[in-house]
C-alpha positions in Angstrom: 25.4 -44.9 31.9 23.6 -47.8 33.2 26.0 -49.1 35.9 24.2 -53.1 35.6 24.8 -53.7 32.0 27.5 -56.6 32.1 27.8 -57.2 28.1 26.2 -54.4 25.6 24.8 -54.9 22.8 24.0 -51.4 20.6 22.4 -50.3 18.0 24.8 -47.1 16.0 22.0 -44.6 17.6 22.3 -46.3 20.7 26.3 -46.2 20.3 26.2 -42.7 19.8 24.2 -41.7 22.5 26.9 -44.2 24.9 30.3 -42.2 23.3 27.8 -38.9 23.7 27.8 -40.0 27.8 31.2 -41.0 27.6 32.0 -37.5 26.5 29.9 -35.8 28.8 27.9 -34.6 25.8 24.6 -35.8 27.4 22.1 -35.2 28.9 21.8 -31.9 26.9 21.0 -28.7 28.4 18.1 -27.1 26.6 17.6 -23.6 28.3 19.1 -21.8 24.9 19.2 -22.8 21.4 22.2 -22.2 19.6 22.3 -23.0 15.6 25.4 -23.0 13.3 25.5 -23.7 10.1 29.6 -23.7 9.4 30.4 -26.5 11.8 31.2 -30.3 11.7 28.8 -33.1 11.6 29.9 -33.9 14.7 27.6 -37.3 15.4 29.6 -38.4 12.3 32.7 -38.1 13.5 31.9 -39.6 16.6 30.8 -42.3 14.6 33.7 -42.7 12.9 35.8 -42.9 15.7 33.3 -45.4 17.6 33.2 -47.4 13.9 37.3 -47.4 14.2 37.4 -48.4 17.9 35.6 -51.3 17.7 36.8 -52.9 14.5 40.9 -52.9 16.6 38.6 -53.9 19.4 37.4 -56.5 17.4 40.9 -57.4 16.3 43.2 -57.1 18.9 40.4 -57.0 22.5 40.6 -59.4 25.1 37.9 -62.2 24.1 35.8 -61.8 27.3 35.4 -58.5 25.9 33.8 -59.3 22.4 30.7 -61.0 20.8 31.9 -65.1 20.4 29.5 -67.3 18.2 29.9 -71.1 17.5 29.4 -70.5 13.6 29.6 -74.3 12.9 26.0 -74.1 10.7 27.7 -71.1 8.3 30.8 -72.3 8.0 31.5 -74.4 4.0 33.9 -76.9 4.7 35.5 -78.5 1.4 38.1 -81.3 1.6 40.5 -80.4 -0.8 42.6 -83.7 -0.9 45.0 -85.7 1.7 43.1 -84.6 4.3 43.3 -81.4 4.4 40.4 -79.3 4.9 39.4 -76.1 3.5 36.6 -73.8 5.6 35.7 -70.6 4.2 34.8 -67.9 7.1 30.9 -66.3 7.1 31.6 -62.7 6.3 30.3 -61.7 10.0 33.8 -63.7 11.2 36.0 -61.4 11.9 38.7 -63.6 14.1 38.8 -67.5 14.4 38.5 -68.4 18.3 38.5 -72.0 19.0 38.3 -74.8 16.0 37.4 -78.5 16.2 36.4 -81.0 13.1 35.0 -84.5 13.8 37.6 -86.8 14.8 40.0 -84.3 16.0 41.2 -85.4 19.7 41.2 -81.9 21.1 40.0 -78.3 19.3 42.5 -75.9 17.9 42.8 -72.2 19.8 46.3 -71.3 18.2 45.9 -69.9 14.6 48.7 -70.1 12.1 49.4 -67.2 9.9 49.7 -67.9 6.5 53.4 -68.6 5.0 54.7 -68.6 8.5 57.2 -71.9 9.6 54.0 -74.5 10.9 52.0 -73.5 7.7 55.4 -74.8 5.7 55.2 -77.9 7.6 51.8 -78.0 6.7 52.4 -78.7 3.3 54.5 -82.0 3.5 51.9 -85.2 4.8 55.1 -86.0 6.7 54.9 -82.7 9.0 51.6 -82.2 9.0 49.2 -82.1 11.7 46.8 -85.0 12.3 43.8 -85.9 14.1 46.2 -85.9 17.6 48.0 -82.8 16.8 45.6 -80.7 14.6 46.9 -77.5 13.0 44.8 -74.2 11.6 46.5 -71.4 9.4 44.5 -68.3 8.7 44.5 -67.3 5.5 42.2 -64.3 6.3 38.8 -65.6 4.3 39.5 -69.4 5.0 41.1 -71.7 7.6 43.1 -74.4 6.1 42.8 -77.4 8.9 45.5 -80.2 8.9 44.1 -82.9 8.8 41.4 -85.6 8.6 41.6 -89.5 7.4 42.1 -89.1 3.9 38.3 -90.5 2.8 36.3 -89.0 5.6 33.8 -86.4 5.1 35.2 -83.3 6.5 32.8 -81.9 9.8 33.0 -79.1 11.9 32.1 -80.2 15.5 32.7 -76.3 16.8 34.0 -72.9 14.9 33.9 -70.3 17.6 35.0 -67.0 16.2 34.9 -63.4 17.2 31.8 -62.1 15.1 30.7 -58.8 13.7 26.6 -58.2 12.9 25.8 -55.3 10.6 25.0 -51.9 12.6 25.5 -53.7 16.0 28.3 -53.0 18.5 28.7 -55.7 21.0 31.1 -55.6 23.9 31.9 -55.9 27.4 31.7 -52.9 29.9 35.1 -53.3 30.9 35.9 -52.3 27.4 34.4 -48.5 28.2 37.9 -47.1 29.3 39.7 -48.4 25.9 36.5 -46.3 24.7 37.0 -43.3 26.4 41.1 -43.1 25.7 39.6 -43.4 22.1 37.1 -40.9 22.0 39.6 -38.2 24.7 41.2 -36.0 22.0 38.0 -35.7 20.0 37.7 -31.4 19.8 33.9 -30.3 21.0 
């Protein structure tokens, strides 16, 4: 394992060979050859655990840990009507981080989940957030973002989310133990 890497950035092959270190499956002795034909695939299953790690990782990891992208450019922003603002999420999103739209006084790092108490209030122009006190709610695919001046054109200044890139694993090293735990009851 190479001790200097601060923040990886794998491909699966690569991921494997890292949970095959982790494992103490590597470096392979050769001096015999062994072959079975009645076995497991046993790169797939370590796949499948690495896959299954790093998507609760992804979910629930500390965000120094994970891959953090201002996704301002892919985000579609519609303003659906008294203010309120509608972004759907880029598939690669996997958690909102940090939220700001034009006008906003400060950016938004709290997430509401949907049909909880502050998304309610959300739905009254009385109790709804403004430009001092913005509000988000999560509604998994889309962000609903309270609020903007009623005829301004709706602008993401910032939409930092945890992000996800097909057949990549992107972490920080101090996430290797979580790894490990993971990958300990896996039969060899």
């Amino acid at each position: 394992m190479d001790n200097n890497v601060l923040f990886y950035d794998l491909s699966e092959n690569e991921m494997l060979a890292l949970c095959k270190r982790v494992m103490k499956l590597e470096p392979v002795r050769r001096e015999c050859a062994v072959e079975r034909e009645d076995g497991i695939d046993m790169d797939a299953w370590i796949m499948m655990r690495a896959r299954s790690w790093y998507a609760r990782l992804l979910q629930e990891g500390p965000l120094e840990w994970l891959p953090v992208e201002d996704l301002k450019d892919e985000v579609t922003v519609t303003n659906c009507s008294n203010g309120v603002v509608k972004a759907m999420l880029p598939p690669c999103c996997i958690r909102p981080v940090e939220w700001r739209l034009e006008g906003w006084h400060h950016s938004v790092s709290t997430f509401a989940a949907a049909g909880d108490r502050v998304d309610l209030l959300q739905r009254n122009p009385w109790t709804r957030g403004g430009a001092c006190q913005p509000v988000a709610v999560d509604h998994g695919n889309c962000l609903m973002l309270y609020s903007v001046a009623r005829d301004a054109t709706p602008a993401v200044v910032m939409a930092r989310c945890v992000t996800c890139r097909p057949a990549r694993f992107a972490f920080h090293q101090a996430a290797l133990p979580s790894l490990e735990a993971a990958l300990a009851d896996v039969a060899v």
